[in-house]
C-alpha positions in Angstrom: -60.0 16.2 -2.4 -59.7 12.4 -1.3 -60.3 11.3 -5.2 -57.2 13.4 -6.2 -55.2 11.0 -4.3 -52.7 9.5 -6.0 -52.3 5.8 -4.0 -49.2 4.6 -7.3 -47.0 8.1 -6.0 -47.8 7.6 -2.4 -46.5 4.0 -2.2 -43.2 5.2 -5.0 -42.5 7.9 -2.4 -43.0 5.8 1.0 -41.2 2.7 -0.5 -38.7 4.9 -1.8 -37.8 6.9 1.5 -38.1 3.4 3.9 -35.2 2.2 0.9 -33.1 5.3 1.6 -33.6 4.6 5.9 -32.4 1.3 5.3 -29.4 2.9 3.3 -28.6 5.5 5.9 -28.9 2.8 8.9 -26.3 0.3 6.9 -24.0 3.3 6.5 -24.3 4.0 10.4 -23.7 0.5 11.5 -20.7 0.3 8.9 -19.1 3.2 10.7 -20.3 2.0 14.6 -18.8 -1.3 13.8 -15.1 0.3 12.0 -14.9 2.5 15.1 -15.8 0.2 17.7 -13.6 -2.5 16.8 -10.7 0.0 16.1 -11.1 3.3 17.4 -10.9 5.1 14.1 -13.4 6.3 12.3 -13.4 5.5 8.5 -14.7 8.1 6.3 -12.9 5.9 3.2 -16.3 3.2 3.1 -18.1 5.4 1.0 -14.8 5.7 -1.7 -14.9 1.8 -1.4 -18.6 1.0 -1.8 -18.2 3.2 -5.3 -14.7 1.9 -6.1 -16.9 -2.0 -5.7 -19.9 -0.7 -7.9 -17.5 0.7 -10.7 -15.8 -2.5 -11.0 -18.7 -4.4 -10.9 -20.3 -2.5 -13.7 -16.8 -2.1 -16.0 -16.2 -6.0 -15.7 -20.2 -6.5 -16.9 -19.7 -3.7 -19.7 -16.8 -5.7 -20.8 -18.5 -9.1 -21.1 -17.5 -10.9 -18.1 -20.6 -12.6 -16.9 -22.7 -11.7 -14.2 -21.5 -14.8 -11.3 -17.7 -14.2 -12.8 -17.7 -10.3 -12.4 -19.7 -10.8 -8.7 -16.8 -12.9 -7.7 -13.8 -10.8 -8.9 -15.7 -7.9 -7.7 -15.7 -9.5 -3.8 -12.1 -10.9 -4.0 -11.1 -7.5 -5.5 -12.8 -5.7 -2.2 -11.0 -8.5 -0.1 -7.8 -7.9 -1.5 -7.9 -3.8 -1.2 -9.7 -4.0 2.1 -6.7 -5.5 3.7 -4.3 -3.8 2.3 -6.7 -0.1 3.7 -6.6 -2.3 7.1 -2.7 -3.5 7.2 -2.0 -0.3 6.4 -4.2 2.7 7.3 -6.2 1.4 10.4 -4.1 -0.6 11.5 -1.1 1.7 12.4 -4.1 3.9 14.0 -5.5 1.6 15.9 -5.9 2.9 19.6 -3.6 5.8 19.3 -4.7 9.0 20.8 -7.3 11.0 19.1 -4.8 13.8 17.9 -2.7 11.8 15.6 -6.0 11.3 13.8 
């Protein structure tokens, strides 16, 4: 039985689900620190995390180099994070729970 071990899939699978913890945990903190800090909790970082990794990838598809499209990508994220903040959160911030 031992000999039909397969060590390659074991360490795939472990590595693989310790990746995904580490996933999960960021996400957790992400929304600890958003309602901590403001009292609202912010279902919107997932929408943002893929609205980053589409532009990241179109700008790349389209030629822009790899440090150029990083860099756009970050002060795009800057930009519409505030603008989620001045607006959305920020009107929220510390208001009862049933206006949420």
């Amino acid at each position: 039985m031992i000999a039909d071990f397969d060590y390659q899939f074991f360490i795939e699978v472990l590595v693989g689900g310790l990746l995904s913890g580490v996933m999960y945990s960021l996400v957790a903190i992400g929304f600890v620190l958003i309602y901590k800090t403001s009292g609202v909790l912010n279902f919107a970082q997932g929408a943002m995390l893929l609205f980053a990794a589409l532009t990241f990838v179109s700008l790349v598809e389209r030629g822009v180099p790899f440090a150029l499209a990083l860099v756009a990508t970050f002060a795009t994220m800057v930009a519409i994070g505030i603008a989620i903040e001045r607006t959305v959160l920020r009107p929220l911030t510390n208001k009862p729970p049933i206006t949420l």
